[in-house]
Every structure is written in C-alpha cells, then in structure tokens.
PDB file of N, CA, C, O and CB in Angstrom:
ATOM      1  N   UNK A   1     -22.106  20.368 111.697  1.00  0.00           N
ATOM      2  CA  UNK A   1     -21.730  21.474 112.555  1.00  0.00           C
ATOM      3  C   UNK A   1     -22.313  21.265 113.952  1.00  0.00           C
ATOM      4  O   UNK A   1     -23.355  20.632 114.119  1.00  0.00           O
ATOM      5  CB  UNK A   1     -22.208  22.813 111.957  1.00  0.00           C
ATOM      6  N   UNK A   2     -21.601  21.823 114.974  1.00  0.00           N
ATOM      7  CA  UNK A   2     -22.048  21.751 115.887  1.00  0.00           C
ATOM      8  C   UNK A   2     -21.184  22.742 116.805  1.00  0.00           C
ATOM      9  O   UNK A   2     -20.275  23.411 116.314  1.00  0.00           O
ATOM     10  CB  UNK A   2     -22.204  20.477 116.131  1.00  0.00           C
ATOM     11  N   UNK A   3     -21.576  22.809 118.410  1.00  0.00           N
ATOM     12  CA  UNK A   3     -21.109  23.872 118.929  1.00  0.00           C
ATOM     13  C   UNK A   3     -19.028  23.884 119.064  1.00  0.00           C
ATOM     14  O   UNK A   3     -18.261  24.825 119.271  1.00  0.00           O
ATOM     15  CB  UNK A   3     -22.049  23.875 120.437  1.00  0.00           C
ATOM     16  N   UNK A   4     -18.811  22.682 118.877  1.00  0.00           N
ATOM     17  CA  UNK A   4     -17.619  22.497 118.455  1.00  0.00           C
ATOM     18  C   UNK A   4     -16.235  22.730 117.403  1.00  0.00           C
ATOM     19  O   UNK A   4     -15.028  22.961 117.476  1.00  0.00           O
ATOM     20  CB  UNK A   4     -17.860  21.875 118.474  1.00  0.00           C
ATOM     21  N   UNK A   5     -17.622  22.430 116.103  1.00  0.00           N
ATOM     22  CA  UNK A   5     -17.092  22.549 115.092  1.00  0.00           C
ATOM     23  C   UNK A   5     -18.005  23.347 114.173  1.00  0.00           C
ATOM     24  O   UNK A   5     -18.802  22.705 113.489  1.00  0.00           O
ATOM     25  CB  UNK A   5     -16.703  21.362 114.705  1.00  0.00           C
ATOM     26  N   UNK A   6     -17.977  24.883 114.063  1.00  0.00           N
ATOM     27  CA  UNK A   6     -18.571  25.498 113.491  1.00  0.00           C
ATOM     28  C   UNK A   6     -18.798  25.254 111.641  1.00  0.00           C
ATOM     29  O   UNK A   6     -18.079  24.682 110.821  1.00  0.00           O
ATOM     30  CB  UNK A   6     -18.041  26.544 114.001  1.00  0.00           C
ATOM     31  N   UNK A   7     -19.938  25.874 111.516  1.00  0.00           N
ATOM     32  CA  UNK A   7     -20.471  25.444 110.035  1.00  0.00           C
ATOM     33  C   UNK A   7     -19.214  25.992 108.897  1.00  0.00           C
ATOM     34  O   UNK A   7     -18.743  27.129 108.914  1.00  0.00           O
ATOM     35  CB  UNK A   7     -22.212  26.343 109.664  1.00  0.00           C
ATOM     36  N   UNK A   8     -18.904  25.148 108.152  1.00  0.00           N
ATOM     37  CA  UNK A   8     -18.096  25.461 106.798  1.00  0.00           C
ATOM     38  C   UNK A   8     -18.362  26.536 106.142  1.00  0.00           C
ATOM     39  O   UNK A   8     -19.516  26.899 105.914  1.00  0.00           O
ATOM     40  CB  UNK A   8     -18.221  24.538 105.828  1.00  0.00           C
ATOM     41  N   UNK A   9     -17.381  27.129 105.789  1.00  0.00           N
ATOM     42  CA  UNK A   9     -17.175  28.075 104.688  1.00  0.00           C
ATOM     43  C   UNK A   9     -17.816  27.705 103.352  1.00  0.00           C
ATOM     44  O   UNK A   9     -17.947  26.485 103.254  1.00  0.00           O
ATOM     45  CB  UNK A   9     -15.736  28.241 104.475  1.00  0.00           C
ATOM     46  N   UNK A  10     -18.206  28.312 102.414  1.00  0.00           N
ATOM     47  CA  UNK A  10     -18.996  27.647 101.165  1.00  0.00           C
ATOM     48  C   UNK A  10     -17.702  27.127 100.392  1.00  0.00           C
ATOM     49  O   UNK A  10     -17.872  26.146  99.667  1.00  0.00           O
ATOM     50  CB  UNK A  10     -20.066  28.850 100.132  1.00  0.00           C
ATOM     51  N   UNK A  11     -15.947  27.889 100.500  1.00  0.00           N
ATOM     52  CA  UNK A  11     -15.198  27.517  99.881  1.00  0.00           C
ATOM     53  C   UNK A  11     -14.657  25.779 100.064  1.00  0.00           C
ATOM     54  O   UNK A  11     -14.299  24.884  99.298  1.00  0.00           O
ATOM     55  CB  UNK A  11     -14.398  28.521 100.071  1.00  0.00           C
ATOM     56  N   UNK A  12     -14.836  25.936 101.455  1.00  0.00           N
ATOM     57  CA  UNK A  12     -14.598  24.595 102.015  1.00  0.00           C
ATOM     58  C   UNK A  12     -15.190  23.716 101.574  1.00  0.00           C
ATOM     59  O   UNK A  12     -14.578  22.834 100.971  1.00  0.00           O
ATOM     60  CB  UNK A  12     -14.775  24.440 103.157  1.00  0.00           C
ATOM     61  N   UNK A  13     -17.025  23.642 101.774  1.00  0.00           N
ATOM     62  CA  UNK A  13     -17.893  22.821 101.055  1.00  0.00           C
ATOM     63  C   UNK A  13     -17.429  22.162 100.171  1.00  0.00           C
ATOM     64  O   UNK A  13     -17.166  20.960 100.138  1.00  0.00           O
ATOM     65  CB  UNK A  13     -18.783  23.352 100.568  1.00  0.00           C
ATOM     66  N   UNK A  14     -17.242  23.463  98.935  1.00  0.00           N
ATOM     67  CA  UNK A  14     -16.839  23.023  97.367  1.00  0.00           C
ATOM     68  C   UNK A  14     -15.571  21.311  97.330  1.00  0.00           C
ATOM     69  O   UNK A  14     -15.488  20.199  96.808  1.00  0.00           O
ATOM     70  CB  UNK A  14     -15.741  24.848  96.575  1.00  0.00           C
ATOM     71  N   UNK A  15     -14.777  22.323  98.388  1.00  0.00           N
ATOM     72  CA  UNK A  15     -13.674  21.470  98.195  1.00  0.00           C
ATOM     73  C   UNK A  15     -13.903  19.985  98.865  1.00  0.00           C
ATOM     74  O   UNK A  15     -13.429  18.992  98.314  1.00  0.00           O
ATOM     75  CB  UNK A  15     -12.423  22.193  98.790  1.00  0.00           C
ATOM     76  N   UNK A  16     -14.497  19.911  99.826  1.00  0.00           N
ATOM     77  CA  UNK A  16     -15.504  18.572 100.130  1.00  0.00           C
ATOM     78  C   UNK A  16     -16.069  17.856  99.486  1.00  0.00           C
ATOM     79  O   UNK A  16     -15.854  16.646  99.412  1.00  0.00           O
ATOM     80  CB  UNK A  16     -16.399  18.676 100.671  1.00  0.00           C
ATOM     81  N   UNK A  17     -17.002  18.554  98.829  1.00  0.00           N
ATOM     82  CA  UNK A  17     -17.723  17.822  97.748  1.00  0.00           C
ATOM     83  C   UNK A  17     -17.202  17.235  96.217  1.00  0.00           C
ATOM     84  O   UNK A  17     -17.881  16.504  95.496  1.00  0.00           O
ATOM     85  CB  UNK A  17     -18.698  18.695  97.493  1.00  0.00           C
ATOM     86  N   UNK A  18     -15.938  17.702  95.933  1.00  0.00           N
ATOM     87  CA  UNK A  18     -14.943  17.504  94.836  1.00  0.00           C
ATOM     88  C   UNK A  18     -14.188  16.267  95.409  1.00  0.00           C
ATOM     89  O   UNK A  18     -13.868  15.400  94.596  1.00  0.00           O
ATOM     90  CB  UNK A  18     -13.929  18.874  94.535  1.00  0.00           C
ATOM     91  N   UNK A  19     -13.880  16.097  96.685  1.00  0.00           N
ATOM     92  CA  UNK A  19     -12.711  14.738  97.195  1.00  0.00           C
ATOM     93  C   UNK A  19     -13.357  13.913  97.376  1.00  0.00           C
ATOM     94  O   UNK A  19     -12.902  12.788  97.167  1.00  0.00           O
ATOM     95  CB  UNK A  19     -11.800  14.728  98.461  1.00  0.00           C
ATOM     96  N   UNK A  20     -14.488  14.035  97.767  1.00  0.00           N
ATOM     97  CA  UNK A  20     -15.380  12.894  98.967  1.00  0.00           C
ATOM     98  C   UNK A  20     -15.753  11.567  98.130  1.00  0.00           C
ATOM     99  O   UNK A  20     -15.771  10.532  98.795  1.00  0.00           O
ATOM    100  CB  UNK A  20     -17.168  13.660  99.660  1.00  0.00           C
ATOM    101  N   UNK A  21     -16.125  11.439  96.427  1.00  0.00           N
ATOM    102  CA  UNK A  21     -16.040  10.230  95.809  1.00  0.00           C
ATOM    103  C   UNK A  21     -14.091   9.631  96.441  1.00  0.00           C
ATOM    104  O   UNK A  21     -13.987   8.753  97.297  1.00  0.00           O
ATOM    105  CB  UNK A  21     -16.384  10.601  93.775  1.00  0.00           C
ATOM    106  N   UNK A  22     -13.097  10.165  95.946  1.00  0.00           N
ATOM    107  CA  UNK A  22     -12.053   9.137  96.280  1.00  0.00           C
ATOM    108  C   UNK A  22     -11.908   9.340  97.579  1.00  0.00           C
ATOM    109  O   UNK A  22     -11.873   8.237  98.124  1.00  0.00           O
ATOM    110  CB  UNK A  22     -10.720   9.205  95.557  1.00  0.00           C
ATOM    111  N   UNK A  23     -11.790  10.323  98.461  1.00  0.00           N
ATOM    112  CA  UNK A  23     -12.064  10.315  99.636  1.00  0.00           C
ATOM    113  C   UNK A  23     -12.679   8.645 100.663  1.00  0.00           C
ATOM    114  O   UNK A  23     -12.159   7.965 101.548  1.00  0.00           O
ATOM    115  CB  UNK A  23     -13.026  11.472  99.485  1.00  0.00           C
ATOM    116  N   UNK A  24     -13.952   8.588  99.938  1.00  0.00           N
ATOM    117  CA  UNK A  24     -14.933   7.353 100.097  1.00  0.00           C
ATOM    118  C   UNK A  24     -14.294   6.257 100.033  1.00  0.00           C
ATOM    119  O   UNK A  24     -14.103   5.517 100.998  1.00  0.00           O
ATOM    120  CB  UNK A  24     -15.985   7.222  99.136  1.00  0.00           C
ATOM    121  N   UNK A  25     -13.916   6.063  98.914  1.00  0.00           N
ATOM    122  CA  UNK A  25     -13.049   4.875  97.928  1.00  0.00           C
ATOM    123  C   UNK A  25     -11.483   4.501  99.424  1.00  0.00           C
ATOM    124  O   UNK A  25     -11.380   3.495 100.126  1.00  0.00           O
ATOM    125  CB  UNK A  25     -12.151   6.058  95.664  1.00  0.00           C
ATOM    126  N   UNK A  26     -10.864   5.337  99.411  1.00  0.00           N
ATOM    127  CA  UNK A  26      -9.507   5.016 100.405  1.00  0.00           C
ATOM    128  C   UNK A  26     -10.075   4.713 102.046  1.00  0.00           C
ATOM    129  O   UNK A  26      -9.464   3.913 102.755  1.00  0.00           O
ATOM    130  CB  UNK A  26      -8.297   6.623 100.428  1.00  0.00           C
ATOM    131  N   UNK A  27     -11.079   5.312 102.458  1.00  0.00           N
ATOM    132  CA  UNK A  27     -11.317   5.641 104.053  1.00  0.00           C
ATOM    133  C   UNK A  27     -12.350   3.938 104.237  1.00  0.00           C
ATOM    134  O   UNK A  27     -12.294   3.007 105.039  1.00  0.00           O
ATOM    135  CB  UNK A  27     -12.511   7.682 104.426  1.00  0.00           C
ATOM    136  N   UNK A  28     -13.292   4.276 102.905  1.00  0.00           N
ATOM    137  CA  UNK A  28     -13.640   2.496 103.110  1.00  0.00           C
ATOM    138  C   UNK A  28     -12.696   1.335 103.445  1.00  0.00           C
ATOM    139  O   UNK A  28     -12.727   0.570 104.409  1.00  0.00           O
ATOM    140  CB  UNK A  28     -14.140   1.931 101.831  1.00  0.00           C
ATOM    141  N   UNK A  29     -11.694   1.407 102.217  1.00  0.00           N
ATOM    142  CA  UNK A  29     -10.743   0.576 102.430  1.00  0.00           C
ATOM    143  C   UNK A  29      -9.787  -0.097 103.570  1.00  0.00           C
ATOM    144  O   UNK A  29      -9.338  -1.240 103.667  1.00  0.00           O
ATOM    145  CB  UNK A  29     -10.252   0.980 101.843  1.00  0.00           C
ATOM    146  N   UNK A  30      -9.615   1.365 104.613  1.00  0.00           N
ATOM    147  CA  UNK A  30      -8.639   1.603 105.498  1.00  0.00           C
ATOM    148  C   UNK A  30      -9.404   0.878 106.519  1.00  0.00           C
ATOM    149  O   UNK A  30      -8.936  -0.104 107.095  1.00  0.00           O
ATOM    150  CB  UNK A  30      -8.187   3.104 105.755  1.00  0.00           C
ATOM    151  N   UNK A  31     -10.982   1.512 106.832  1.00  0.00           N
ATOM    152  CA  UNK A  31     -11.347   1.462 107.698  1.00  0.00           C
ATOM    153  C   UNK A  31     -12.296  -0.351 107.730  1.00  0.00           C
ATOM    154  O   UNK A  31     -13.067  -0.829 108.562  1.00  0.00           O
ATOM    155  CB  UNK A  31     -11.955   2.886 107.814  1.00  0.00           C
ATOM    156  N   UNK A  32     -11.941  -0.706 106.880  1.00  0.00           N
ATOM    157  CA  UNK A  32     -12.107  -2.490 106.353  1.00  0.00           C
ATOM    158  C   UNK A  32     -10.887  -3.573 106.721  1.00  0.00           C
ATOM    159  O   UNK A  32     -11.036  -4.784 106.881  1.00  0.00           O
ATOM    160  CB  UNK A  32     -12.147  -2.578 104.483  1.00  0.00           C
ATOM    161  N   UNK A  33      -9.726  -2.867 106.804  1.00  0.00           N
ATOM    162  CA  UNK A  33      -8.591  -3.226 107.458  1.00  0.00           C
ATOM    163  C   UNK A  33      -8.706  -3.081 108.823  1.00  0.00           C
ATOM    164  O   UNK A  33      -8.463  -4.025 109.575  1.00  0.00           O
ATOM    165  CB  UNK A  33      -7.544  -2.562 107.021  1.00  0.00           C
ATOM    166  N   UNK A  34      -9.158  -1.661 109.346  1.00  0.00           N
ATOM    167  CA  UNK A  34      -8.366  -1.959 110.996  1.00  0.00           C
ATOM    168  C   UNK A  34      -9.680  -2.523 111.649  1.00  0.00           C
ATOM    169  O   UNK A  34      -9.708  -2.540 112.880  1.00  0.00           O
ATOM    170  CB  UNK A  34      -7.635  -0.258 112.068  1.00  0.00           C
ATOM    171  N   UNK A  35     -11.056  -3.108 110.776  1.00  0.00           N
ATOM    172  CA  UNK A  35     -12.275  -3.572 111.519  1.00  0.00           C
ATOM    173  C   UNK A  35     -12.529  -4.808 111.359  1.00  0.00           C
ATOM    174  O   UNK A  35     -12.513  -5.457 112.405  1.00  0.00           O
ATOM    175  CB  UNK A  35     -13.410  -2.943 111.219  1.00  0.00           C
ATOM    176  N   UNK A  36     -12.816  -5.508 110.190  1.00  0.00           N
ATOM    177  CA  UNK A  36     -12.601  -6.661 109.853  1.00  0.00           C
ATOM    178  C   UNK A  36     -10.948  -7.168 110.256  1.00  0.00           C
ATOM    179  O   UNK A  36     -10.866  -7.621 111.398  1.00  0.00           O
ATOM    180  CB  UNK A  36     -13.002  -6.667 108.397  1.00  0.00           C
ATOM    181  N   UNK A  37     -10.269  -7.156 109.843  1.00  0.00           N
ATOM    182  CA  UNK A  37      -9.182  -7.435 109.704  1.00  0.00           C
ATOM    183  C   UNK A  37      -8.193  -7.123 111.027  1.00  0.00           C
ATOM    184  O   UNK A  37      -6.990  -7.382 111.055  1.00  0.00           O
ATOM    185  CB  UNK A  37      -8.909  -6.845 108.551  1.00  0.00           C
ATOM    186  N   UNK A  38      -8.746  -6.684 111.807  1.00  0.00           N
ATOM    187  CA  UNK A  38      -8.129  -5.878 113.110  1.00  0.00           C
ATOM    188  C   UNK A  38      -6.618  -5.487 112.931  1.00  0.00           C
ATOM    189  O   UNK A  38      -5.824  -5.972 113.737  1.00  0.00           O
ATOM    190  CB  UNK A  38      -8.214  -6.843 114.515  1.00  0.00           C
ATOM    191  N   UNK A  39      -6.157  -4.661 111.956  1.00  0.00           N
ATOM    192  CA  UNK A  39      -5.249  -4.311 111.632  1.00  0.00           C
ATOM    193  C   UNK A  39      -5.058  -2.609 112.068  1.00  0.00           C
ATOM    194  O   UNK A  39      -5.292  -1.816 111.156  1.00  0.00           O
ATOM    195  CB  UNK A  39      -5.246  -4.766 110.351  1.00  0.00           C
ATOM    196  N   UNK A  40      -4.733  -2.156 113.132  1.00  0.00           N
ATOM    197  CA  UNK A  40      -4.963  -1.321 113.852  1.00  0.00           C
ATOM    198  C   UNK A  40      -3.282  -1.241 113.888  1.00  0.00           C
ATOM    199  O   UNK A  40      -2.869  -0.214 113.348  1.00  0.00           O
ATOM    200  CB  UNK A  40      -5.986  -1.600 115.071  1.00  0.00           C
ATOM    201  N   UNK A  41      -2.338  -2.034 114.365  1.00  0.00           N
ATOM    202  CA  UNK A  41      -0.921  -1.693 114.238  1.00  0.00           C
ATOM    203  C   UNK A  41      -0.241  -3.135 113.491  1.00  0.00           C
ATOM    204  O   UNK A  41      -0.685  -4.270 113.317  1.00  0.00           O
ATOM    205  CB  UNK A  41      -0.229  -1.285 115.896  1.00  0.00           C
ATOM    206  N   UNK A  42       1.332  -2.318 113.088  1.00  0.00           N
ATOM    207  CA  UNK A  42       1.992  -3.525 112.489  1.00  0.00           C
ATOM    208  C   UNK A  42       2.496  -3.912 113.896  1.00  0.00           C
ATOM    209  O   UNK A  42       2.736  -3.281 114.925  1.00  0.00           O
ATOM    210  CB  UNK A  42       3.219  -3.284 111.182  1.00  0.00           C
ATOM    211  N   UNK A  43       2.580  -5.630 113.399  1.00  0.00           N
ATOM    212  CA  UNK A  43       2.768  -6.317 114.387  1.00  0.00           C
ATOM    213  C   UNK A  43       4.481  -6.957 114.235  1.00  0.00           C
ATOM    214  O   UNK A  43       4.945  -7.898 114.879  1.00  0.00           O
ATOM    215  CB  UNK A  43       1.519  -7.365 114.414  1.00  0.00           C
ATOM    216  N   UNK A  44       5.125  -6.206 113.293  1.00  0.00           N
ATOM    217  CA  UNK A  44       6.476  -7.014 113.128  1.00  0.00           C
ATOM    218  C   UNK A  44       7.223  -5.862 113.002  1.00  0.00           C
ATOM    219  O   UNK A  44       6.816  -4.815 112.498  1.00  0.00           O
ATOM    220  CB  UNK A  44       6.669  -8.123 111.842  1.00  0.00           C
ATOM    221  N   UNK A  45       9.159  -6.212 113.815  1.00  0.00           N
ATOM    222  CA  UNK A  45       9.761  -5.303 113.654  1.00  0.00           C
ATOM    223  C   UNK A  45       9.944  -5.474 112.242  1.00  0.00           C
ATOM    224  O   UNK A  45       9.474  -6.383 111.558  1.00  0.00           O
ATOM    225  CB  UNK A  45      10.770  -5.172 114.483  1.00  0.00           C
ATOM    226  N   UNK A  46      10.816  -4.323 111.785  1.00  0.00           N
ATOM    227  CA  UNK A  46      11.335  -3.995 110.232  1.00  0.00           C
ATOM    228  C   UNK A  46      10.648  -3.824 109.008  1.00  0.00           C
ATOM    229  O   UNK A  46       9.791  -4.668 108.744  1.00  0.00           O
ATOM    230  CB  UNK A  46      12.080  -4.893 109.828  1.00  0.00           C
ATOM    231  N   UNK A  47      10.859  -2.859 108.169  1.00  0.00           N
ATOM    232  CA  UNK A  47      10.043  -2.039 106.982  1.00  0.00           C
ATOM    233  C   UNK A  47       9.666  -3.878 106.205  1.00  0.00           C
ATOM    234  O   UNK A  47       8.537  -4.365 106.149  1.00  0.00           O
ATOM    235  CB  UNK A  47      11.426  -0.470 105.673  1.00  0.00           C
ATOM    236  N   UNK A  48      10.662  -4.408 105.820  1.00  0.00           N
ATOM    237  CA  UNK A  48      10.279  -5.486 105.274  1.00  0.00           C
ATOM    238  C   UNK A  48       9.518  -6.344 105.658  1.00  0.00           C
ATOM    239  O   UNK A  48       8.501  -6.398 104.966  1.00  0.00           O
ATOM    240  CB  UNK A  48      10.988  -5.963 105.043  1.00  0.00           C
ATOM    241  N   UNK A  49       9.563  -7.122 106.549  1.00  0.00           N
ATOM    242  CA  UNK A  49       7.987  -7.806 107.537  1.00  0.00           C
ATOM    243  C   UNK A  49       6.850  -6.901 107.349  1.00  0.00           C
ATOM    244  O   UNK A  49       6.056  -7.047 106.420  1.00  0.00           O
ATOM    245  CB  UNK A  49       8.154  -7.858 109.485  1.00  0.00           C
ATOM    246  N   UNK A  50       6.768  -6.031 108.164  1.00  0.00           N
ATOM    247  CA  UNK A  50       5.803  -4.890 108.385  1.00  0.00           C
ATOM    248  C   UNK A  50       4.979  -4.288 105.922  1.00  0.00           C
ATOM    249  O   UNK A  50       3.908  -3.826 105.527  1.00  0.00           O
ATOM    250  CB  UNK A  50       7.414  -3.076 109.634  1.00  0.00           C
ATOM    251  N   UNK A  51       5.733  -4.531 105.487  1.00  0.00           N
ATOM    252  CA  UNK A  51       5.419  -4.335 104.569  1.00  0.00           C
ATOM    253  C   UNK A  51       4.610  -5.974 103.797  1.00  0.00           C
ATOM    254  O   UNK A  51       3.589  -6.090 103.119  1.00  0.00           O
ATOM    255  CB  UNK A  51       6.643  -3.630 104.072  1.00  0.00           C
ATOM    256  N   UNK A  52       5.433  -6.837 104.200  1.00  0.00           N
ATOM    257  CA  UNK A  52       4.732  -7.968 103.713  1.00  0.00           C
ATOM    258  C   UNK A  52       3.245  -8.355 104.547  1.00  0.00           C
ATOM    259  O   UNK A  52       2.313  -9.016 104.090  1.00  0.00           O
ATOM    260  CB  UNK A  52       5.797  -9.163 103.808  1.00  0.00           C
ATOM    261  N   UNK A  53       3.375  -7.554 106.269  1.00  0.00           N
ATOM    262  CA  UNK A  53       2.074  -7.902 106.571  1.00  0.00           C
ATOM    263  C   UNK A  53       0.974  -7.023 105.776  1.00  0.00           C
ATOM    264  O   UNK A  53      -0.197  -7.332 105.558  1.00  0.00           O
ATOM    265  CB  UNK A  53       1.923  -7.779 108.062  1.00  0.00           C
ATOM    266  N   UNK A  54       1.411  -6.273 105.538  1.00  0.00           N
ATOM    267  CA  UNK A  54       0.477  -4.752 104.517  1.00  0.00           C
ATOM    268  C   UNK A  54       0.114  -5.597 103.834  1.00  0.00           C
ATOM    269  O   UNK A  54      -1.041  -6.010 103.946  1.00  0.00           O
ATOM    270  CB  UNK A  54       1.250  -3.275 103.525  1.00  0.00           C
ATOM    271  N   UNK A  55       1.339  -6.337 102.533  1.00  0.00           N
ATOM    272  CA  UNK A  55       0.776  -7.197 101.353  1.00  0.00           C
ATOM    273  C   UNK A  55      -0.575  -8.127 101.666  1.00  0.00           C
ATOM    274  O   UNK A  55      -1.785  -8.159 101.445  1.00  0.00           O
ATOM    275  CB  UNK A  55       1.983  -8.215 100.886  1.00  0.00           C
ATOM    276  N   UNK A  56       0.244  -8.691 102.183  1.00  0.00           N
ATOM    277  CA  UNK A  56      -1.033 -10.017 102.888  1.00  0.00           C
ATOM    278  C   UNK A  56      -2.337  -9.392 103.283  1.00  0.00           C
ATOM    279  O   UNK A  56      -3.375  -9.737 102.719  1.00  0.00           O
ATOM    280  CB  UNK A  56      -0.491 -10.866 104.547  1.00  0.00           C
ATOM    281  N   UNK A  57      -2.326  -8.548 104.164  1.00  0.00           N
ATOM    282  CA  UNK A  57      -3.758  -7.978 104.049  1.00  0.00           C
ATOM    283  C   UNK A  57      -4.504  -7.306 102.932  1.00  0.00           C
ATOM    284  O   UNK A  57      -5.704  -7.560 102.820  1.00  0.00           O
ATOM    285  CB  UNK A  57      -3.842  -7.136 104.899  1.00  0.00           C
ATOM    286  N   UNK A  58      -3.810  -6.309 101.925  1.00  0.00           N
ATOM    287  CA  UNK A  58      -4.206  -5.889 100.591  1.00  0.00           C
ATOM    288  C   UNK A  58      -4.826  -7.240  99.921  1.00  0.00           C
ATOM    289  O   UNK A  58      -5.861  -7.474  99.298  1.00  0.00           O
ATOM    290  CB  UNK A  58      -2.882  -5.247  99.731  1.00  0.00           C
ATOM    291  N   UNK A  59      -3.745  -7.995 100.328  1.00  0.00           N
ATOM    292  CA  UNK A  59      -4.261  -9.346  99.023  1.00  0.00           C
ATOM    293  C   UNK A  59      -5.768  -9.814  99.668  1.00  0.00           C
ATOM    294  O   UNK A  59      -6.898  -9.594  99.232  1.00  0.00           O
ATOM    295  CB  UNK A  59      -2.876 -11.201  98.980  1.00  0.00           C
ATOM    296  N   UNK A  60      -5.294 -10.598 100.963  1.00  0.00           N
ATOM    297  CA  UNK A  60      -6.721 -11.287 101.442  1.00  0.00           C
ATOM    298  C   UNK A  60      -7.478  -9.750 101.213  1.00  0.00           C
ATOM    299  O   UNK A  60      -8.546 -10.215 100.816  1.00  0.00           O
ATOM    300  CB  UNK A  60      -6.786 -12.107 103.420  1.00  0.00           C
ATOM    301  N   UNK A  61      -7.665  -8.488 101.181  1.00  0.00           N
ATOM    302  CA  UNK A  61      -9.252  -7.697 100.869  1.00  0.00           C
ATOM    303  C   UNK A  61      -9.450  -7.716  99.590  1.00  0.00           C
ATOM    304  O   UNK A  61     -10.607  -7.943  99.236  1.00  0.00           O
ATOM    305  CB  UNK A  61      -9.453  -6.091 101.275  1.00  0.00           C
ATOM    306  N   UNK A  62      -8.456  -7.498  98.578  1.00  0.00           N
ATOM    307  CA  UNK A  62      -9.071  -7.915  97.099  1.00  0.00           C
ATOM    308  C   UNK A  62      -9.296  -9.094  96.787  1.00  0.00           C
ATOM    309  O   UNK A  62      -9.527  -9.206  95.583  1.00  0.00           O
ATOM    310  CB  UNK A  62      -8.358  -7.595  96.059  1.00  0.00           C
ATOM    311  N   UNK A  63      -9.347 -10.476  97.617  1.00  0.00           N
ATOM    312  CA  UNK A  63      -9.879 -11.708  97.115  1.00  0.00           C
ATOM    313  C   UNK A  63     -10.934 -11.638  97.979  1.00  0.00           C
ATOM    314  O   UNK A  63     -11.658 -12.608  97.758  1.00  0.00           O
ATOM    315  CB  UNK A  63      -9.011 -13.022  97.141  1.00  0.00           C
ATOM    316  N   UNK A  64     -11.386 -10.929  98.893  1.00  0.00           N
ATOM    317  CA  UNK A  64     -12.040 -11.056  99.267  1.00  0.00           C
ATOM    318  C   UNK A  64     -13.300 -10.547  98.783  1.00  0.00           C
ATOM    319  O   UNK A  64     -14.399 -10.963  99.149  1.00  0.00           O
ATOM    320  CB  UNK A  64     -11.654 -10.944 100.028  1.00  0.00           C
ATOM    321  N   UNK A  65     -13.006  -9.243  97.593  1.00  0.00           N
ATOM    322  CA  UNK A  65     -14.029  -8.056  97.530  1.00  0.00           C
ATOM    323  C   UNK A  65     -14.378  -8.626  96.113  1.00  0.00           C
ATOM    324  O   UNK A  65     -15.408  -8.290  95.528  1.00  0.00           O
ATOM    325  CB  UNK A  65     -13.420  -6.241  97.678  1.00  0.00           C
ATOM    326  N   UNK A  66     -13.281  -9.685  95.486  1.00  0.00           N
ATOM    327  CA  UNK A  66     -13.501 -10.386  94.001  1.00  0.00           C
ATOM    328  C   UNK A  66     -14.501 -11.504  94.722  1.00  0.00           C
ATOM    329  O   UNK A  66     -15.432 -11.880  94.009  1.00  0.00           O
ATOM    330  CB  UNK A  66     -11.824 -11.137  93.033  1.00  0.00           C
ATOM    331  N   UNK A  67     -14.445 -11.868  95.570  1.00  0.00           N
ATOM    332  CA  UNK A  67     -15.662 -12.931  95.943  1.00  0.00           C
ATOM    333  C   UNK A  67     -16.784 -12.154  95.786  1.00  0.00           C
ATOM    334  O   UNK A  67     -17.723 -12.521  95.079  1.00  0.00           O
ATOM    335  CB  UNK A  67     -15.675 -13.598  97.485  1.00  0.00           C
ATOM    336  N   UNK A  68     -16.767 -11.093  96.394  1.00  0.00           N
ATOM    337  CA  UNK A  68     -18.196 -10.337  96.643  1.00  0.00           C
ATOM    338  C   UNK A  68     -18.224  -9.844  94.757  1.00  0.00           C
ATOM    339  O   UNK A  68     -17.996 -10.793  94.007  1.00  0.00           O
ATOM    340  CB  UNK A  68     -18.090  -8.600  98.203  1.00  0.00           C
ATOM    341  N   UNK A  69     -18.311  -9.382  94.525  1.00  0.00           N
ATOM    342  CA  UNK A  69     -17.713  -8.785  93.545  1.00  0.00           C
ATOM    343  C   UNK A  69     -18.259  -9.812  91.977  1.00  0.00           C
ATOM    344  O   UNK A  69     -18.805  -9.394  90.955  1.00  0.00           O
ATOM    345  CB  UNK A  69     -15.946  -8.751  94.004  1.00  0.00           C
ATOM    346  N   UNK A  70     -17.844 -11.222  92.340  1.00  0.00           N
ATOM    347  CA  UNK A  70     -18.613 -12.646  91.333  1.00  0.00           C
ATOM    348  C   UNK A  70     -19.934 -13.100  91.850  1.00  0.00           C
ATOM    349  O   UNK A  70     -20.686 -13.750  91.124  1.00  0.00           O
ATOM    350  CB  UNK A  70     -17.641 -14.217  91.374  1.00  0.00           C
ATOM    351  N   UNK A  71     -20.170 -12.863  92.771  1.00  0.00           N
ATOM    352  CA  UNK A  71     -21.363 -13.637  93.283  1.00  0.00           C
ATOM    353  C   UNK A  71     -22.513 -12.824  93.354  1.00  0.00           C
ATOM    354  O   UNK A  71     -23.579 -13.295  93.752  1.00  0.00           O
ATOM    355  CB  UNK A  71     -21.144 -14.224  94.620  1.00  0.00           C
TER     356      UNK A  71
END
C-alpha cells in the first residue's frame, strides 16, 4: 500500500492469497521469456509463424529448466 494504492480489503487479501501459488508459477514463466529470452514482441507476420516462434521459445525454457532441473 501506498499513497497511490490504498490498503486491501480483507476480502481481496483472501482472494490473493488463494491465486498467488499459480499466480507465481505463470508470471515466473512469462517474465523468463520477455528477460532472458527478450521476447517482449512477436517478431513475425501471421498466427502461424508468430505461434511457432511461441513454440520454440516454450521448448528452448523447458530444456532449459530440465537442465536445471538434472543437475
């Protein structure tokens, strides 16, 4: 909280504290893409390119996180 963003409701809390494990889990992920990976925009016209660059990056972070992950 701050003078910006005033302190939460206790209902709110609750509901914070119930998402924030998968919450964690997706925002890590995302935010492992557009930092490592500098994947900040797609770089190709059309759903199909633009979807295979998605693939390619999904893939290289789970071989990447199975490296970490064996060692």
């Amino acid at each position: 909280a701050n003078k910006h963003h005033p302190r939460l409701p206790a209902r709110l809390k609750r509901f914070n504290r119930l998402f924030a494990r998968q919450r964690f889990a997706v925002e890590t992920t995302f935010a492992t893409w557009k930092n490592r990976m500098r994947l900040r925009a797609i770089r190709y016209r059309g759903l199909a390119k633009a979807a295979g660059q998605i693939l390619i990056a999904a893939m290289a972070f789970n071989m990447r996180r199975w490296v970490t992950l064996t060692t």
